[in-house]
C-alpha positions as CSV (number, residue, x, y, z in Angstrom):
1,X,0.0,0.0,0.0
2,X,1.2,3.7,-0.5
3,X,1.0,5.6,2.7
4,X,0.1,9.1,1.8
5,X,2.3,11.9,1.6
6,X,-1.8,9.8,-0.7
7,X,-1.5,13.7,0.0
8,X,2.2,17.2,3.1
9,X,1.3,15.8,5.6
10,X,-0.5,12.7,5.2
11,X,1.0,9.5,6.6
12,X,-2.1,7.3,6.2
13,X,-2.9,4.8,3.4
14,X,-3.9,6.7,0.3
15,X,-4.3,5.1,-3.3
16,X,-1.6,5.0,-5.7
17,X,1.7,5.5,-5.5
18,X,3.3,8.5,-6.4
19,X,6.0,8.1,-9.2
20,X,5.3,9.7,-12.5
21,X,7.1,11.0,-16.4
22,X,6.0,13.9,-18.7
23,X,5.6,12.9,-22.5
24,X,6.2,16.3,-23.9
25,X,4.3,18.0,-26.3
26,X,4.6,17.6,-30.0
27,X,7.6,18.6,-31.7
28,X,5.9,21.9,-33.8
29,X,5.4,23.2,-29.7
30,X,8.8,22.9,-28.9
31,X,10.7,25.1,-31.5
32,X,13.9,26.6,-30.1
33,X,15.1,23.5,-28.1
34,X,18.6,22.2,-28.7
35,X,20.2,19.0,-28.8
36,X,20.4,16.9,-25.7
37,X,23.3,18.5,-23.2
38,X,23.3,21.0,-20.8
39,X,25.4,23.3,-22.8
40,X,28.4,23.2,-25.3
41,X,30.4,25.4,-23.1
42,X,32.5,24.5,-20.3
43,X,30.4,25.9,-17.2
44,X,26.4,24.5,-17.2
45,X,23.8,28.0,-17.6
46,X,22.7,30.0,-14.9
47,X,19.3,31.5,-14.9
48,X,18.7,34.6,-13.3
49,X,16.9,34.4,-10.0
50,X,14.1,36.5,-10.8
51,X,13.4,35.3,-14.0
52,X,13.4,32.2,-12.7
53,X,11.4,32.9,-9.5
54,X,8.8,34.1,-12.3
55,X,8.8,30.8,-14.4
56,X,7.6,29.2,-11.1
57,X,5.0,31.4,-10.7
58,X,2.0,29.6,-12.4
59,X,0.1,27.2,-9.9
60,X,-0.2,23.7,-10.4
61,X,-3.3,21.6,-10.7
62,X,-4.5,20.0,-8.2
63,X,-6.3,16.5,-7.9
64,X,-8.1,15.4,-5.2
65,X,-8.5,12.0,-4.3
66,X,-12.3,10.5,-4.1
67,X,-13.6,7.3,-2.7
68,X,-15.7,4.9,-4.6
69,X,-18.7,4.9,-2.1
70,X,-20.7,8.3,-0.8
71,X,-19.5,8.7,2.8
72,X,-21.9,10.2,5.4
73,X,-21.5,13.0,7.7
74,X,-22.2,11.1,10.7
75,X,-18.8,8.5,10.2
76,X,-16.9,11.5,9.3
77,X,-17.9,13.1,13.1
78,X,-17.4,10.0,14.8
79,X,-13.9,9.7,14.2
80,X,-13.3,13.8,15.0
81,X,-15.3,13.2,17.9
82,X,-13.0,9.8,19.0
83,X,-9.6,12.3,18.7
84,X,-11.6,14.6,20.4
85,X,-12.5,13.1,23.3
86,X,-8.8,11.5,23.5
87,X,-7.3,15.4,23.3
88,X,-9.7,16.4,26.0
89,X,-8.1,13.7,28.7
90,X,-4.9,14.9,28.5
91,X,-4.0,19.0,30.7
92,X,-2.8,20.3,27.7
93,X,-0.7,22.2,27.2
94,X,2.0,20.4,29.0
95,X,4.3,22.2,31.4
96,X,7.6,21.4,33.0
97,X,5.4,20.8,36.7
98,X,3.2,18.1,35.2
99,X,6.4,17.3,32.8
100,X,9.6,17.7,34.3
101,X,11.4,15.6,31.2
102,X,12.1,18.1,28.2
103,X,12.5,15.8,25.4
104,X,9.0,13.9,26.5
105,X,7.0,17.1,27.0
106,X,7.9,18.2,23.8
107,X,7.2,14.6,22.2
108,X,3.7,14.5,23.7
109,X,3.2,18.4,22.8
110,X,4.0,17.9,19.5
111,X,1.3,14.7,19.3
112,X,-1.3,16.7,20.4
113,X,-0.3,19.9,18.2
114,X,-0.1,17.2,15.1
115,X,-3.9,16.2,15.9
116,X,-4.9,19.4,16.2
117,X,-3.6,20.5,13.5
118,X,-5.0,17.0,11.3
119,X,-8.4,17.7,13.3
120,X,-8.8,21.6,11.7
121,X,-7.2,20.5,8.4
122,X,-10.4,17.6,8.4
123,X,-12.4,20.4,8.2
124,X,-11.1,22.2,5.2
125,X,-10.1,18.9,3.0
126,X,-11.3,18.8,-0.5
127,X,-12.9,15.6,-0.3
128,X,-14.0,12.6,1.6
129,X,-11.4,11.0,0.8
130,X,-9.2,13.6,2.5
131,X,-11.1,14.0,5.1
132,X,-10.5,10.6,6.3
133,X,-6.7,10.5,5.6
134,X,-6.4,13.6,8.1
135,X,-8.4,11.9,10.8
136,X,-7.0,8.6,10.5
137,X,-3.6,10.9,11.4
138,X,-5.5,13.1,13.7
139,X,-6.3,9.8,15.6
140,X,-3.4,8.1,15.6
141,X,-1.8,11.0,17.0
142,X,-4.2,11.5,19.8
143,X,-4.2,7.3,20.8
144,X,-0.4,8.2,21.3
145,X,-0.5,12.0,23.4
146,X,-3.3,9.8,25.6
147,X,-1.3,7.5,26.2
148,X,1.5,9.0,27.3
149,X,0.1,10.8,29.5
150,X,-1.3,8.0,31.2
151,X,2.2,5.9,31.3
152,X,3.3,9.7,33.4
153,X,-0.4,10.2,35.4
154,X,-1.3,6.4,36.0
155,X,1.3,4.0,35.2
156,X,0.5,2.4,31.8
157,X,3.3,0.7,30.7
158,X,4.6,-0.4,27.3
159,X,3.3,-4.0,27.8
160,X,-0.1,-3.1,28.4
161,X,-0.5,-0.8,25.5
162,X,0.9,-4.0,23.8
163,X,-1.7,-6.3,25.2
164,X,-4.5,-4.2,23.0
165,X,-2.8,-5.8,19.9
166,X,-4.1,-9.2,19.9
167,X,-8.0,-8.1,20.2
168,X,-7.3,-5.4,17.5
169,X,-5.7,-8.5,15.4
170,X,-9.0,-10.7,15.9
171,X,-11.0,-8.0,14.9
172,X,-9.2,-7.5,11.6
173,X,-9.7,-11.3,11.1
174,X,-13.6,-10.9,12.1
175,X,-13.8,-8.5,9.2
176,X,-12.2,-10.8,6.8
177,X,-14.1,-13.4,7.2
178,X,-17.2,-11.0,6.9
179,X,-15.5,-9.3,3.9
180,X,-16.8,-10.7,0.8
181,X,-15.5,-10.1,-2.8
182,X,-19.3,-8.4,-4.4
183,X,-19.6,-6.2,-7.3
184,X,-21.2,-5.6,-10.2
185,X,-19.5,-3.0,-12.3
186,X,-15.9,-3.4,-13.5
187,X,-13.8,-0.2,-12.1
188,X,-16.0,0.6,-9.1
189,X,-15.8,-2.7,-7.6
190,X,-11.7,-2.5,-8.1
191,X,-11.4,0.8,-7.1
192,X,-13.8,-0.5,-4.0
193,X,-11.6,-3.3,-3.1
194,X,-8.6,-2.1,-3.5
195,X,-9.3,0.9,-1.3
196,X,-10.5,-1.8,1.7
197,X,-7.3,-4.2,0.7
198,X,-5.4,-1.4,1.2
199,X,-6.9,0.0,4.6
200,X,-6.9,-3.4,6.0
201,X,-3.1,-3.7,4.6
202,X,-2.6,-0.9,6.5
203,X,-4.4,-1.7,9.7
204,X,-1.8,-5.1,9.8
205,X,1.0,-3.1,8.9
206,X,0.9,-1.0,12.1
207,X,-0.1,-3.2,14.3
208,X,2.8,-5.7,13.8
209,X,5.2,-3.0,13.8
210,X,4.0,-2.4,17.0
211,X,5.3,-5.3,18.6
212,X,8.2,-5.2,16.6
213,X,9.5,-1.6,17.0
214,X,8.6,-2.1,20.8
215,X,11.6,-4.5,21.1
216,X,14.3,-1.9,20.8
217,X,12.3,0.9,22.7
218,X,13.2,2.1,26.1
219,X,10.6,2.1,28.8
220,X,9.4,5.4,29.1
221,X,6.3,7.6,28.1
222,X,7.2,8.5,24.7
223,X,7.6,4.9,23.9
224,X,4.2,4.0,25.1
225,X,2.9,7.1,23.0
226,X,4.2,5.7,19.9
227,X,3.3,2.3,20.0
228,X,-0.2,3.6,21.1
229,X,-0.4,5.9,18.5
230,X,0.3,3.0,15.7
231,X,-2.3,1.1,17.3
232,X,-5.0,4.2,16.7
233,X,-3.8,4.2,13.6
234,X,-4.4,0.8,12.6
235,X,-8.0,0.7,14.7
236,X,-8.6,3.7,12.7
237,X,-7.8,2.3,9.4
238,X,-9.6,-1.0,10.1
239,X,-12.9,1.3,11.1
240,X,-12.7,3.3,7.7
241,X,-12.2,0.0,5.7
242,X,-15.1,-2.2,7.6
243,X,-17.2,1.5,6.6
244,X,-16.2,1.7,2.8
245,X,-16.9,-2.1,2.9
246,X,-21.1,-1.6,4.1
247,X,-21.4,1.5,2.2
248,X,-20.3,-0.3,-0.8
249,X,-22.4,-3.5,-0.4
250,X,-25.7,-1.9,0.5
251,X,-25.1,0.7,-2.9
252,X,-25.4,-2.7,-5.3
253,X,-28.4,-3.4,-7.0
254,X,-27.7,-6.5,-7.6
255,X,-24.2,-7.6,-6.1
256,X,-22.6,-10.9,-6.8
257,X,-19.1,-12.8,-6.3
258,X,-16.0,-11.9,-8.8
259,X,-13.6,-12.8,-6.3
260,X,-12.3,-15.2,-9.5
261,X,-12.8,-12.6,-11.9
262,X,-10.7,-10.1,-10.2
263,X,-7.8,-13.2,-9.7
264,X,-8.3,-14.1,-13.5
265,X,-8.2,-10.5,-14.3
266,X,-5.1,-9.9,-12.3
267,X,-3.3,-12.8,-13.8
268,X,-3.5,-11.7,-17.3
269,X,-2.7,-8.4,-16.4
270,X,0.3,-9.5,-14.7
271,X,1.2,-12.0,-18.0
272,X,1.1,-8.8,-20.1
273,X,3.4,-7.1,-17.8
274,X,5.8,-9.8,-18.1
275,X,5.6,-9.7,-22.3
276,X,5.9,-6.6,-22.0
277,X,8.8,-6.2,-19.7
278,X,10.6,-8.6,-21.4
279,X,10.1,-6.2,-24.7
280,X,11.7,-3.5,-23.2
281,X,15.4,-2.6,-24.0
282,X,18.8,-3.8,-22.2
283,X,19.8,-0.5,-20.0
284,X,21.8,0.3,-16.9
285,X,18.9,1.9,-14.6
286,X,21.1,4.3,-13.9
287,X,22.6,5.7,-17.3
288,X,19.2,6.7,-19.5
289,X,21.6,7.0,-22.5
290,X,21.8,3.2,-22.5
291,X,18.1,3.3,-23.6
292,X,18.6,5.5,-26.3
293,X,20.9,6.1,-29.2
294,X,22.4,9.4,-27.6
295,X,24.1,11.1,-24.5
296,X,21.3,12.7,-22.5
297,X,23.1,13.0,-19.5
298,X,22.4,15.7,-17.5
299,X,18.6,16.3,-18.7
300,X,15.6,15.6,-16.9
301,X,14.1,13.6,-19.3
302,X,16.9,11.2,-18.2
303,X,16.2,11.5,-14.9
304,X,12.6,10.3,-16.0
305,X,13.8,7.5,-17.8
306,X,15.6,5.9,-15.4
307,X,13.1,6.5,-12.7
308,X,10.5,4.6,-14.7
309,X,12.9,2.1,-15.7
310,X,14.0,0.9,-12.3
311,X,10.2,0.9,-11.3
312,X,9.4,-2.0,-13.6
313,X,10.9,-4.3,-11.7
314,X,9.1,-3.8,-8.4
315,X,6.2,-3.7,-10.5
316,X,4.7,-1.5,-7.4
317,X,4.4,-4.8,-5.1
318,X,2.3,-7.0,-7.2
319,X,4.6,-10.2,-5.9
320,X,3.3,-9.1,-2.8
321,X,-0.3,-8.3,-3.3
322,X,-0.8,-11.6,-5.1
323,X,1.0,-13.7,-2.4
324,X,-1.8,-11.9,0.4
325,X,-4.5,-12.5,-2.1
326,X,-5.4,-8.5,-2.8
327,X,-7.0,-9.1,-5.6
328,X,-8.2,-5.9,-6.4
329,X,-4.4,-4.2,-5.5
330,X,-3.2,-6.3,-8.1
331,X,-5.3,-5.3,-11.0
332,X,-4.4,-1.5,-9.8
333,X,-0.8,-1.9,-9.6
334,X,-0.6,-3.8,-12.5
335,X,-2.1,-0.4,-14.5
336,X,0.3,1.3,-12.9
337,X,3.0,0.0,-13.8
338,X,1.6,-0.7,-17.7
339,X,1.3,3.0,-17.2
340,X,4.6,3.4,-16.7
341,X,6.1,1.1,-19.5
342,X,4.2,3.2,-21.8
343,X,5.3,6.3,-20.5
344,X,8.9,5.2,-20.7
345,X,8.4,3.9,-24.6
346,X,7.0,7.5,-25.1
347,X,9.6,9.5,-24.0
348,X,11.8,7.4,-25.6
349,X,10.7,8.1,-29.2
350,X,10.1,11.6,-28.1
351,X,13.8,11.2,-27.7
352,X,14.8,9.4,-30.6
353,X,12.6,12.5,-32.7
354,X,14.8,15.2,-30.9
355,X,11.3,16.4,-29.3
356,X,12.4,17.4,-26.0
357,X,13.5,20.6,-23.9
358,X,16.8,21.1,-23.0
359,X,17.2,23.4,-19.7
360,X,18.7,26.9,-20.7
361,X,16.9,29.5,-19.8
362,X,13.7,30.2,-17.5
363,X,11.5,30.0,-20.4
364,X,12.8,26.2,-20.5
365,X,12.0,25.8,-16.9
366,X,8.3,27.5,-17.5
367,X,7.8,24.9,-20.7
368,X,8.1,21.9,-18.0
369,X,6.0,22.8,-15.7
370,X,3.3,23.9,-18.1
371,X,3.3,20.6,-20.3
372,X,3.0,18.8,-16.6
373,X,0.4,21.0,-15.6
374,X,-1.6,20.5,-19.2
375,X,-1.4,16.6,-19.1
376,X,-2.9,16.7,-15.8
377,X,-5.2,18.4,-16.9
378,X,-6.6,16.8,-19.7
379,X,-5.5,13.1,-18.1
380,X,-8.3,14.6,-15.3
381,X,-10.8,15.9,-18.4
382,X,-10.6,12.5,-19.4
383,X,-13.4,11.4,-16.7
384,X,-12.0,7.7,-17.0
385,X,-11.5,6.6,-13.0
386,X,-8.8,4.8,-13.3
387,X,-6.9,7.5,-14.4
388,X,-7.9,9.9,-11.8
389,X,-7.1,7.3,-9.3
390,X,-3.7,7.2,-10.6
391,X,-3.3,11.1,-11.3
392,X,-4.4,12.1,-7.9
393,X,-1.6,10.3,-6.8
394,X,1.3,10.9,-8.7
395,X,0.4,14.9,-8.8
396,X,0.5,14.9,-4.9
397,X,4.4,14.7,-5.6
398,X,3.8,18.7,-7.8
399,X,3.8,20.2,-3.8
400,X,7.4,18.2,-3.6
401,X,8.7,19.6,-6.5
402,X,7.3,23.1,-6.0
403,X,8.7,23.1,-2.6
404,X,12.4,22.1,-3.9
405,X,12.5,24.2,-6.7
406,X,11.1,27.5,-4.7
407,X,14.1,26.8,-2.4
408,X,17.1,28.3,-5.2
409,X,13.8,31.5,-5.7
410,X,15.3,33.7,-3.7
411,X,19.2,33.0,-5.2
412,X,20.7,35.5,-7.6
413,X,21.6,33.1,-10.4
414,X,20.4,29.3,-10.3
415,X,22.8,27.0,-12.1
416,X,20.5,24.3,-14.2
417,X,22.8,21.5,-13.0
418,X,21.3,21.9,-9.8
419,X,17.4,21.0,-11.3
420,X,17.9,18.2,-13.1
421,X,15.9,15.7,-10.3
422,X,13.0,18.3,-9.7
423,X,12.3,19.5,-13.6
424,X,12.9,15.4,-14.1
425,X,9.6,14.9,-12.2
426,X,7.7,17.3,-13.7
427,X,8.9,15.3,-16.9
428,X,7.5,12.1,-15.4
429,X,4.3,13.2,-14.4
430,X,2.7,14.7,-17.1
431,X,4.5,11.4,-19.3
432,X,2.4,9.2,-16.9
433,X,-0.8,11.8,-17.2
434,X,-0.6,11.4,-20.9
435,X,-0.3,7.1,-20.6
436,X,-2.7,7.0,-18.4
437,X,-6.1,7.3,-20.6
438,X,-5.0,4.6,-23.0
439,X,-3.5,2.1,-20.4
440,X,-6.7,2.7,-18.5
441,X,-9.3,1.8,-21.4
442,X,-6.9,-2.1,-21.8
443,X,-7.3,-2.5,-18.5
444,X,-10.8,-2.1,-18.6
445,X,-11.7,-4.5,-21.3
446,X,-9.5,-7.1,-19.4
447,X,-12.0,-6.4,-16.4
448,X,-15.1,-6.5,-18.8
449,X,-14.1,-10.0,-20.2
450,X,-13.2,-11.6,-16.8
451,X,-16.3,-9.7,-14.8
């Protein structure tokens, strides 16, 4: 599962991962660019920091993630409510009377700052989907600040905040043998799944590392806060998957079993990864150039090519996914990664036609960003789901890049050896924006055929 970063602050599981390439616009749009290569002289180019600052200036889109199921009000409250009422046991804010220790009144101030702060942002999030990241967070965080203030206040101890784990366990297992694999249309019922596969993913994620981080953990209050606070987040998690789950099943008309067409449907997804891997050209993942017939070191469409390249052979966890029996995870990942393959075949012939940008100027810098921003956009005009899905994701990593590249604003000249990584990204997302729409309508008719 990705854990969010789905969205700055987000920690919980979101949907897809976040990796991405730009396929650049057509040739006729790119009049002016040079050869691949920094520069023919010695010393790389140096923009000027205020033209640059100024190429930087246009906003990028951005694309909230949704939920396949409506979610009501009342769900959303309860889980505020549960941080709530955890916030409101502790006498925040700490002082050094009820906390003598520095570094652990500082740990448990900053928990219940962070919950706050996930609690307020709950409010203002763009979507359900949001919504729930932020309190899953906001929870987690308060389990933990509770916590430790009971290990100082009342004696809790590491072991009995570890005790909760095995009842949190057999409630996971309760809901999996209540889970059943029911759907009726293709993409909804993946997207359905896969967002309970993941929550549940997540749920056993935390609360096994638990038990394992608490090995090497000292006995004191902040420990106790952290292993508490991975619990709340894994009780949290299991809560909003057992809730997408019914909200799903009682929306079907007429719901019935594809627990065998999503397996079939993942397995000849996964076989046409595997052709298609094996069709793709011998390379060092770490030299693009091998990939093409030119040097193109030093570009960020290199950067971009190796990124997508070295992807393919985690194949974002299917190994994994299929060995648990996530059915639905594997169909997702498996469009993912097809994704990517045809992103990196793109920007490969975009490549071998000398269709590219080569970083010079600021105006270079401003073409990036814009042909990112435009594939978005139309990848999101598209209306297919599966796309959105995967474009929410990856453009979660344009506040990354924005933040990196604001960073050399301020400088008087900015070298464009130092953006290569950054512009590289922008390069990949928009590549994957632009695969996207195709890769999704294949997937689909695998799903219609097996369904």
């Amino acid at each position: 599962m990705t854990e969010g970063r789905s969205n700055g602050r987000r920690r919980g599981p979101t949907s897809a991962t976040r990796r991405g390439f730009l396929a650049l616009a057509g040739a006729a749009s790119l009049a002016g660019c040079n050869e691949f290569g920094l520069s023919s002289e010695d010393e790389p180019p140096k923009i000027d920091g205020e033209a640059f600052a100024d190429a930087l200036s246009a906003d990028p889109p951005t694309v909230a993630e949704t939920l396949p199921v409506d979610v009501e009000q009342s769900h959303l409250d309860a889980s505020a409510d549960h941080a709530r009422d955890l916030l409101s046991s502790v006498p925040a804010p700490f002082d050094d009377e009820e906390i003598p220790n520095g570094a652990i009144r500082d740990e448990l101030s900053r928990r219940y700052e962070d919950a706050s702060a996930e609690l307020d942002d709950a409010r203002d999030a763009p979507t359900d989907a949001e919504t729930m990241v932020r309190l899953r967070d906001a929870r987690g965080n308060a389990r933990g600040v509770a916590a430790g203030w009971e290990a100082i206040d009342d004696g809790l101890t590491r072991a009995d905040v570890l005790d909760t784990v095995p009842d949190l366990r057999d409630d996971i297992d309760a809901f999996r043998h209540q889970w059943r694999y029911v759907g009726s249309e293709p993409v909804r019922t993946v997207l359905a799944h896969g967002q309970v596969e993941e929550l549940v993913a997540y749920a056993v994620g935390r609360s096994r590392g638990a038990a394992e981080r608490s090995r090497a953990m000292p006995e004191d209050p902040t420990t106790v806060a952290e292993l508490a606070g991975r619990i709340g987040e894994a009780r949290a998690a299991l809560d909003d998957a057992e809730y997408v789950f019914e909200r799903y099943a009682d929306s079907l008309d007429d719901p019935r079993d594809v627990r065998d067409g999503l397996q079939a449907a993942g397995e000849d997804l996964t076989a046409t990864l595997d052709d298609r891997r094996a069709s793709l050209p011998d390379g060092d993942p770490g030299d693009a150039s091998s990939f093409v017939d030119r040097d193109i070191e030093g570009t960020p469409v290199a950067v971009a090519l190796e990124d997508l390249y070295r992807g393919f052979e985690y194949a974002d966890g299917i190994d994994e996914e299929r060995a648990t029996g996530r059915r639905a995870s594997v169909v997702l990942s498996a469009h993912e990664t097809l994704v990517r393959m045809e992103a990196f075949e793109s920007l490969r012939e975009r490549v071998a036609n000398d269709e590219h940008v080569t970083v010079e100027s600021s105006e270079d810098v401003r073409r990036i960003r814009e042909r990112a921003f435009e594939a978005v956009e139309e990848a999101v005009e598209s209306g297919d789901e599966l796309t959105l899905r995967l474009v929410a994701a990856i453009s979660g990593d344009f506040e990354y890049v924005e933040d990196e590249l604001g960073g050399y604003a301020d400088d008087d000249e900015v070298s464009v050896a130092w953006l290569d990584r950054e512009l590289g990204l922008y390069v990949l997302i928009g590549a994957m924006a632009r695969a996207s729409p195709t890769t999704s309508s294949e997937v689909k008719s695998v799903l219609r055929e097996r369904f």
